[in-house]
PDB file of N, CA, C and O in Angstrom:
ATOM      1  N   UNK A   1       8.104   1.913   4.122  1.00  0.00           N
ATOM      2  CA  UNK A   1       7.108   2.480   3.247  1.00  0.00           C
ATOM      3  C   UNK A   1       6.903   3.936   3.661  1.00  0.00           C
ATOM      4  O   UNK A   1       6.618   4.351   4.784  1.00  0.00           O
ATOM      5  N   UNK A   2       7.074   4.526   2.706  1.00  0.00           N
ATOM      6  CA  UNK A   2       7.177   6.258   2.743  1.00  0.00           C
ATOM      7  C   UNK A   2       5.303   6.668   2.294  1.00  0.00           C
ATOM      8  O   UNK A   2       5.022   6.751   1.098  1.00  0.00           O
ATOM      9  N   UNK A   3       4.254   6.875   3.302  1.00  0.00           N
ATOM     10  CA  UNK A   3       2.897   7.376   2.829  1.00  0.00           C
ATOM     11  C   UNK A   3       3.336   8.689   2.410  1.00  0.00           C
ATOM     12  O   UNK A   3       2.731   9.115   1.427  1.00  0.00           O
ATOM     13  N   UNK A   4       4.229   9.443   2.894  1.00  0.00           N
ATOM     14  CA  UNK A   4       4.423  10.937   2.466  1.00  0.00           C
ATOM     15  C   UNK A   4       4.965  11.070   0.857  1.00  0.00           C
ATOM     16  O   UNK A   4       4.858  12.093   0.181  1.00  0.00           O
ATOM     17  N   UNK A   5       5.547   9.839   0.426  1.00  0.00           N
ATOM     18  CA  UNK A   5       6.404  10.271  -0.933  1.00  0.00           C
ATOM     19  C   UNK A   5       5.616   9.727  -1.650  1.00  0.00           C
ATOM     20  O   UNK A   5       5.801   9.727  -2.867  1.00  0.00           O
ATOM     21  N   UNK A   6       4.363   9.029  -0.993  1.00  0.00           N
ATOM     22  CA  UNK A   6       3.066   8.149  -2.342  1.00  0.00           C
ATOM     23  C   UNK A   6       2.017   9.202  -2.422  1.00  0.00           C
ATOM     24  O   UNK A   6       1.499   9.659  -3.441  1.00  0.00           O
ATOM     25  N   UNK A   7       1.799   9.498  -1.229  1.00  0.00           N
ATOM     26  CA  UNK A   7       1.028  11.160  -1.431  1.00  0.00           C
ATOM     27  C   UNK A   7       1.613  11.721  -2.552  1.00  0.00           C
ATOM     28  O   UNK A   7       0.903  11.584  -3.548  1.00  0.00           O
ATOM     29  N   UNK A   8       2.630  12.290  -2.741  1.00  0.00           N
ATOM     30  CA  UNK A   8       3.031  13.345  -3.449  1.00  0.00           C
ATOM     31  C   UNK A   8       2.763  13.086  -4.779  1.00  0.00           C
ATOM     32  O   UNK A   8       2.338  13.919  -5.580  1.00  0.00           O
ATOM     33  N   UNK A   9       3.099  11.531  -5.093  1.00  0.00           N
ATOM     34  CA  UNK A   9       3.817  10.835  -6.205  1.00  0.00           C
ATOM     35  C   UNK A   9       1.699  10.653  -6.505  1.00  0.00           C
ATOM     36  O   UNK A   9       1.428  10.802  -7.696  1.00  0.00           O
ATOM     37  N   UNK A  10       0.625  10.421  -5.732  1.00  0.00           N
ATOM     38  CA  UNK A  10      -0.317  10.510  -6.385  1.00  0.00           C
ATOM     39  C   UNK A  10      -0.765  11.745  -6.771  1.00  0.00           C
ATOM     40  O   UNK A  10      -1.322  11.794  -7.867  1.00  0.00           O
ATOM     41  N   UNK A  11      -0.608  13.225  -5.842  1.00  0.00           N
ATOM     42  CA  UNK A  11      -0.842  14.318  -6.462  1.00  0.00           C
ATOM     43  C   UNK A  11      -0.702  14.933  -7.491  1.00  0.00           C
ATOM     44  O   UNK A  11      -1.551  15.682  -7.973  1.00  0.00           O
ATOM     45  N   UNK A  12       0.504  14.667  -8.006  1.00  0.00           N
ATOM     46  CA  UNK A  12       1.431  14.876  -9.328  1.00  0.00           C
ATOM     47  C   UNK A  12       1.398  14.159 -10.358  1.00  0.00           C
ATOM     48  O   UNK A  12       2.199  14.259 -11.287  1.00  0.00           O
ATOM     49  N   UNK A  13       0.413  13.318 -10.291  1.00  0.00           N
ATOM     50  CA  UNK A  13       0.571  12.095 -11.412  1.00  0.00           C
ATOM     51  C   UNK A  13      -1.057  12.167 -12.207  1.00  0.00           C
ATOM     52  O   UNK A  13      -1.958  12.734 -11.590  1.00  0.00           O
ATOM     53  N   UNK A  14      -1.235  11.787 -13.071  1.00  0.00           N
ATOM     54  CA  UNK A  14      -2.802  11.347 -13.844  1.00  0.00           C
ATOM     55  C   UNK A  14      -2.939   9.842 -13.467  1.00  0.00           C
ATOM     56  O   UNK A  14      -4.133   9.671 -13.222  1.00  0.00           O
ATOM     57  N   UNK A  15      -2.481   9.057 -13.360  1.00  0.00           N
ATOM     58  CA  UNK A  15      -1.772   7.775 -13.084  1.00  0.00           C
ATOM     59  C   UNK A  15      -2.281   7.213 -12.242  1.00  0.00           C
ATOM     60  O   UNK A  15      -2.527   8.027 -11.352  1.00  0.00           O
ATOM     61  N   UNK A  16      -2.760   5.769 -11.853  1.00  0.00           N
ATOM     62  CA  UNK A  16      -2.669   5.384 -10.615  1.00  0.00           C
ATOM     63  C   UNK A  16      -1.262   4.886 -10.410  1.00  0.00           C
ATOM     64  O   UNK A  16      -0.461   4.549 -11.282  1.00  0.00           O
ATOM     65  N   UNK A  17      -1.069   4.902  -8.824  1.00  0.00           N
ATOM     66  CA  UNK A  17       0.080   4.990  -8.237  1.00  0.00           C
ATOM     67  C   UNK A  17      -0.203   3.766  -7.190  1.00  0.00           C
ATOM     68  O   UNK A  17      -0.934   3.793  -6.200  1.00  0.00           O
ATOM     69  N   UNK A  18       0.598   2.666  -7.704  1.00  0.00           N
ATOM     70  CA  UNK A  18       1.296   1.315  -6.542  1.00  0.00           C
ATOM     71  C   UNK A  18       2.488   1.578  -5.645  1.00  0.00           C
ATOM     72  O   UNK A  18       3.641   1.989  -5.783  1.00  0.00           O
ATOM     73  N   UNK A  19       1.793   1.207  -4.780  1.00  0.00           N
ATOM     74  CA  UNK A  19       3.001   0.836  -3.980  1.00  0.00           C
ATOM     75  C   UNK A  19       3.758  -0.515  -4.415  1.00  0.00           C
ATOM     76  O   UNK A  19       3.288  -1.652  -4.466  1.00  0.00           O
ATOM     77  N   UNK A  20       5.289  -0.001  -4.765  1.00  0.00           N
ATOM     78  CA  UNK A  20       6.248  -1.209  -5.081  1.00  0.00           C
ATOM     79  C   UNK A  20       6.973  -2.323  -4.102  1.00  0.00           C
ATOM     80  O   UNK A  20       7.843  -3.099  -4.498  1.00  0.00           O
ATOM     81  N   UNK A  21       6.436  -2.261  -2.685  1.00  0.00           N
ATOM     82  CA  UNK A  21       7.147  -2.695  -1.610  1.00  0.00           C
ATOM     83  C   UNK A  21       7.064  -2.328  -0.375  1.00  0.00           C
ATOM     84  O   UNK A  21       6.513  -1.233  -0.260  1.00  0.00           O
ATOM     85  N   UNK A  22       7.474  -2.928   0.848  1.00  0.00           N
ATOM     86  CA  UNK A  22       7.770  -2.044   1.974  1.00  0.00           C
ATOM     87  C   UNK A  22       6.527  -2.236   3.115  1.00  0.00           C
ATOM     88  O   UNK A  22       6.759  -1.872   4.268  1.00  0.00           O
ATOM     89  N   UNK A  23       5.354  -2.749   2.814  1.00  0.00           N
ATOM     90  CA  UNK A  23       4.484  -2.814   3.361  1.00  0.00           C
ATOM     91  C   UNK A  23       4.141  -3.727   4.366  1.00  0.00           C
ATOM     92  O   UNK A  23       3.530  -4.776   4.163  1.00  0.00           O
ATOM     93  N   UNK A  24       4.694  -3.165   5.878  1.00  0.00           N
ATOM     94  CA  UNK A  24       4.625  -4.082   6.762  1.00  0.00           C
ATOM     95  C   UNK A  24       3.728  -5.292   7.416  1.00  0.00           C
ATOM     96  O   UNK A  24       3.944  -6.429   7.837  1.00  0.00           O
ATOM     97  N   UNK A  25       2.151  -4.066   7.209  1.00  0.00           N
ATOM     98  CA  UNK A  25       0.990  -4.051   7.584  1.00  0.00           C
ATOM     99  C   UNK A  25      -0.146  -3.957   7.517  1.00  0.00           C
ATOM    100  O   UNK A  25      -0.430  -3.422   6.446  1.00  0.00           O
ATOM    101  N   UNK A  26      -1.262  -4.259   8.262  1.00  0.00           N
ATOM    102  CA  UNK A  26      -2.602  -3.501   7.541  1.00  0.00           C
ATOM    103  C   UNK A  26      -2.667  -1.311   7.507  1.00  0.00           C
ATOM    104  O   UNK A  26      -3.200  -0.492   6.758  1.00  0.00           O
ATOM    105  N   UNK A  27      -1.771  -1.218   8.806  1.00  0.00           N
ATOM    106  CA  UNK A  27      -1.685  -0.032   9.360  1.00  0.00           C
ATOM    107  C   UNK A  27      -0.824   0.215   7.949  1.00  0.00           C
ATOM    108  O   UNK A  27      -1.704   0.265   7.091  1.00  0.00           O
ATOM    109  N   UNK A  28      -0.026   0.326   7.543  1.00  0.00           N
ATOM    110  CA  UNK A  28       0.404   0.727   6.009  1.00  0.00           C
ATOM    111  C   UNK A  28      -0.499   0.850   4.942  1.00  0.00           C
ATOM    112  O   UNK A  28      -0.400   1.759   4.118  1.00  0.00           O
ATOM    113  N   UNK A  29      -1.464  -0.098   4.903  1.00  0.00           N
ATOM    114  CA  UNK A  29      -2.459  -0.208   3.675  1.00  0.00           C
ATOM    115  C   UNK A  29      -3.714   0.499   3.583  1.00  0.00           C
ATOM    116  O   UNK A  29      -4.503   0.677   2.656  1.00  0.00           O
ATOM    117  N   UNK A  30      -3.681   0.913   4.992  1.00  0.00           N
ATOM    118  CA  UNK A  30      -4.616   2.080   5.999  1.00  0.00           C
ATOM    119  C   UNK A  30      -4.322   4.008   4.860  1.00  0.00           C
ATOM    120  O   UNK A  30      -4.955   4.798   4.160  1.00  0.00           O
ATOM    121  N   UNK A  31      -2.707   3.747   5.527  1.00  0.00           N
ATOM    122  CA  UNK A  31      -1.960   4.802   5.116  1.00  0.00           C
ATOM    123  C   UNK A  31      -2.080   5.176   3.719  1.00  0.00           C
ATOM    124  O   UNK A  31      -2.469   6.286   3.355  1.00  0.00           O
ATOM    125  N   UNK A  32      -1.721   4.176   2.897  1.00  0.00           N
ATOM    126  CA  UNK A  32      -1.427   3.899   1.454  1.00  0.00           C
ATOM    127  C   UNK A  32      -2.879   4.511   0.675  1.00  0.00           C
ATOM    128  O   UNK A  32      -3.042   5.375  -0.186  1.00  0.00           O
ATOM    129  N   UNK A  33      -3.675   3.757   1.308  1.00  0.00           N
ATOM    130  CA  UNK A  33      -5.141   4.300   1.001  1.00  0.00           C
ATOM    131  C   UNK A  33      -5.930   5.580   1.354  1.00  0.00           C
ATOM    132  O   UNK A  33      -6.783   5.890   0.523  1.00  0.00           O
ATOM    133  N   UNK A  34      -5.825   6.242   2.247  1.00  0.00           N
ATOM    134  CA  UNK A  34      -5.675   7.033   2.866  1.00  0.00           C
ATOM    135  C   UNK A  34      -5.159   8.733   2.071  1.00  0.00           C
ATOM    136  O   UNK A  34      -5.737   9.819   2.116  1.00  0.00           O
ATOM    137  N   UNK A  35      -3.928   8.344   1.428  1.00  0.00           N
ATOM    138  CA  UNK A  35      -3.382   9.398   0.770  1.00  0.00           C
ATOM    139  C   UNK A  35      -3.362   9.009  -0.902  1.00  0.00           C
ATOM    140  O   UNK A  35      -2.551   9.582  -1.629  1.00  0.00           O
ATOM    141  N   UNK A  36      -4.357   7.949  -1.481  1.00  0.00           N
ATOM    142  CA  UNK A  36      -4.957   7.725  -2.489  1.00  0.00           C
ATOM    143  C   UNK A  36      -4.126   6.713  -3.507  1.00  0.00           C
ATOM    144  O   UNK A  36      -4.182   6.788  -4.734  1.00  0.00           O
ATOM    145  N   UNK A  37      -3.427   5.855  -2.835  1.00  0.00           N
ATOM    146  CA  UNK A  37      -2.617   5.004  -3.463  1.00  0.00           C
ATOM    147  C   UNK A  37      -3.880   3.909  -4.079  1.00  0.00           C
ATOM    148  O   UNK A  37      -4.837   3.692  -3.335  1.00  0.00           O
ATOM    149  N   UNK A  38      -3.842   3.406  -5.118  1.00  0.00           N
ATOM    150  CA  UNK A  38      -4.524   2.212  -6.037  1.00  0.00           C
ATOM    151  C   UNK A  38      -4.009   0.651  -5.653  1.00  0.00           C
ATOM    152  O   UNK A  38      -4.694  -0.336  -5.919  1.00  0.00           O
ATOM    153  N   UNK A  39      -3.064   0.599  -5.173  1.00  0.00           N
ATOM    154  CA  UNK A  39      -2.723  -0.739  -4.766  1.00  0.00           C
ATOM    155  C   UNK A  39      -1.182  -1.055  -4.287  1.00  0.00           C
ATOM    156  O   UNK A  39      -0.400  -0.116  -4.440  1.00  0.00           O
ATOM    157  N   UNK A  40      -0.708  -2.150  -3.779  1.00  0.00           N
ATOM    158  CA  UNK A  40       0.482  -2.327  -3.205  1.00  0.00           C
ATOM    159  C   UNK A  40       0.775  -3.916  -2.863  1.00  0.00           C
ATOM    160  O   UNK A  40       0.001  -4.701  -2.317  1.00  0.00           O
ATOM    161  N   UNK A  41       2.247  -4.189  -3.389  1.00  0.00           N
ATOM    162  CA  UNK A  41       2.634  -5.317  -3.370  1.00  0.00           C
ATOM    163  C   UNK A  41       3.064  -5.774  -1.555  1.00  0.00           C
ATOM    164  O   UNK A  41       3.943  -5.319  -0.823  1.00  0.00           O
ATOM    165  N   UNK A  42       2.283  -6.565  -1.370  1.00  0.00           N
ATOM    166  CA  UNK A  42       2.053  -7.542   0.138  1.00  0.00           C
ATOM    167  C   UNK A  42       2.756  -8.140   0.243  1.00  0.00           C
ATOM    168  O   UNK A  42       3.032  -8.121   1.443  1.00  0.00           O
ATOM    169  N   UNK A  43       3.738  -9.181  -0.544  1.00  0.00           N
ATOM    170  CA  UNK A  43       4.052 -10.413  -0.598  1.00  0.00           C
ATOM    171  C   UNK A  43       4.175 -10.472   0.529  1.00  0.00           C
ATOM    172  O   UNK A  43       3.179 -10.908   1.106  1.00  0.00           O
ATOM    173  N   UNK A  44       5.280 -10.127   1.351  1.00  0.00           N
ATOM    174  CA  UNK A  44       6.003 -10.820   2.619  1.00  0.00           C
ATOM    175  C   UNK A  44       4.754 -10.604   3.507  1.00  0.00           C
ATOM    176  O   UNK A  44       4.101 -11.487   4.064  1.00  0.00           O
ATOM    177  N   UNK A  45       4.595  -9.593   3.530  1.00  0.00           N
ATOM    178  CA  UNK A  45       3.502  -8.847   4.924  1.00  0.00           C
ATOM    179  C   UNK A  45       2.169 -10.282   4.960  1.00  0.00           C
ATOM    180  O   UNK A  45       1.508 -10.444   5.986  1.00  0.00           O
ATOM    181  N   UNK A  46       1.959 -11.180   3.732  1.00  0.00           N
ATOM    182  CA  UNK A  46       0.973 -12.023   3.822  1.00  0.00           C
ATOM    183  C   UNK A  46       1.514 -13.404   4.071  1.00  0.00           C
ATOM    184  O   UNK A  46       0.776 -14.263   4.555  1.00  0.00           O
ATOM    185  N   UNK A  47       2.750 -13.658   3.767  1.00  0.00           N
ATOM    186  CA  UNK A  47       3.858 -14.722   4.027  1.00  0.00           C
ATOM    187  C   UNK A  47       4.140 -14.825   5.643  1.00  0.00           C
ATOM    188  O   UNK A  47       4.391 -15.892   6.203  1.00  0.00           O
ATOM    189  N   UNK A  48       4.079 -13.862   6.146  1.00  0.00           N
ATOM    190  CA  UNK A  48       4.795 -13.868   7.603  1.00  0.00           C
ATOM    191  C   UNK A  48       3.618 -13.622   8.159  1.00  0.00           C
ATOM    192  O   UNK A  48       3.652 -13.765   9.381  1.00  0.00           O
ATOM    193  N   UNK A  49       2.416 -13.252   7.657  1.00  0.00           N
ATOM    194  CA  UNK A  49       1.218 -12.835   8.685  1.00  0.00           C
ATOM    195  C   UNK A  49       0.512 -11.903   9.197  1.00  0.00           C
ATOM    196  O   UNK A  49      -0.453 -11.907   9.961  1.00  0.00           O
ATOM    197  N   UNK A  50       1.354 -10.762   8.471  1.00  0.00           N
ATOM    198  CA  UNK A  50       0.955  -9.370   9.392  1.00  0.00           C
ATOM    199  C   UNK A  50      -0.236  -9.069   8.690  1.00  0.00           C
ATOM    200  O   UNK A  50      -0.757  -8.142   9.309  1.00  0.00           O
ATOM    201  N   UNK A  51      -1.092  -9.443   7.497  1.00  0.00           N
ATOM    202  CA  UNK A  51      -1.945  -9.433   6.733  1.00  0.00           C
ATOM    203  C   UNK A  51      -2.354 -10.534   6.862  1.00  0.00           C
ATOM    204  O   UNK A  51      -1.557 -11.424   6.567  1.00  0.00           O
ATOM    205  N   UNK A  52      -3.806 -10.967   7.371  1.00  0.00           N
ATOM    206  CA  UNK A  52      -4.486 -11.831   7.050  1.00  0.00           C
ATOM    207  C   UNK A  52      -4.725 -11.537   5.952  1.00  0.00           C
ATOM    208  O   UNK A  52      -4.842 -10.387   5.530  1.00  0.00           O
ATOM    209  N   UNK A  53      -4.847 -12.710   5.236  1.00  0.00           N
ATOM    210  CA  UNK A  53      -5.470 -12.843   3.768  1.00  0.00           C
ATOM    211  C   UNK A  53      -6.998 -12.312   3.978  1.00  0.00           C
ATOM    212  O   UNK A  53      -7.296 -11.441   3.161  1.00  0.00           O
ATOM    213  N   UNK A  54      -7.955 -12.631   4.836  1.00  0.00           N
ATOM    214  CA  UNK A  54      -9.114 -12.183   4.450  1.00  0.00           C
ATOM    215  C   UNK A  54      -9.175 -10.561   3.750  1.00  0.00           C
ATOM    216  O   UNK A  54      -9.721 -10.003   2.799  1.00  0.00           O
ATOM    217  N   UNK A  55      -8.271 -10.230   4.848  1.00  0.00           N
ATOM    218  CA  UNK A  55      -8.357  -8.463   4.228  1.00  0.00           C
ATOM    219  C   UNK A  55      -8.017  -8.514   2.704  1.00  0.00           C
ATOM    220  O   UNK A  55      -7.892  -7.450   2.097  1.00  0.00           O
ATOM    221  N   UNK A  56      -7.904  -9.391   2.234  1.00  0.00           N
ATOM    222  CA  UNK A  56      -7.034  -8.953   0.588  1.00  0.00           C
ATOM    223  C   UNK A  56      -8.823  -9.079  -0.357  1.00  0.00           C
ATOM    224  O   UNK A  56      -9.849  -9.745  -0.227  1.00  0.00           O
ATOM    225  N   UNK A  57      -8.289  -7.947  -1.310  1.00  0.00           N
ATOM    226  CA  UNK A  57      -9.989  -8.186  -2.286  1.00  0.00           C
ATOM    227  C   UNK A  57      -9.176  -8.806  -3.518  1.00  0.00           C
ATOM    228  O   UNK A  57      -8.144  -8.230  -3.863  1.00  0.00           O
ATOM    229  N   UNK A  58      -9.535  -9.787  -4.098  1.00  0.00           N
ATOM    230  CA  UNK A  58      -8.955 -10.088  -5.630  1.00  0.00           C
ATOM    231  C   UNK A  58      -9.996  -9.667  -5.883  1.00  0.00           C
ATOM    232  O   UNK A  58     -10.353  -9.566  -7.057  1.00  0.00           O
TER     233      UNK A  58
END
């Protein structure tokens, strides 16, 4: 997961901007948020654990 190319990709955009993948961690979702990303696909990262589910908001 590239925070530097979701930065950019939110600066440049009107758009909200997902992350499509890649997200190891909470420390990613830290990042992701951080440089103004709207959301990001977890699957594995909540499958294998590195994300407790509590952290997730539906």
């Amino acid at each position: 997961m590239n925070a530097d190319f979701y930065g950019s990709a939110v600066a440049k955009s009107s758009h909200n901007i997902l992350c499509g993948g890649g997200v190891r961690g909470c420390e990613d979702l830290i990042k992701l948020k951080d440089v103004g990303v709207s959301g990001a696909l977890v699957a594995t990262a909540i499958h294998d654990g590195s994300i407790p589910l509590k952290y997730l908001r539906f």
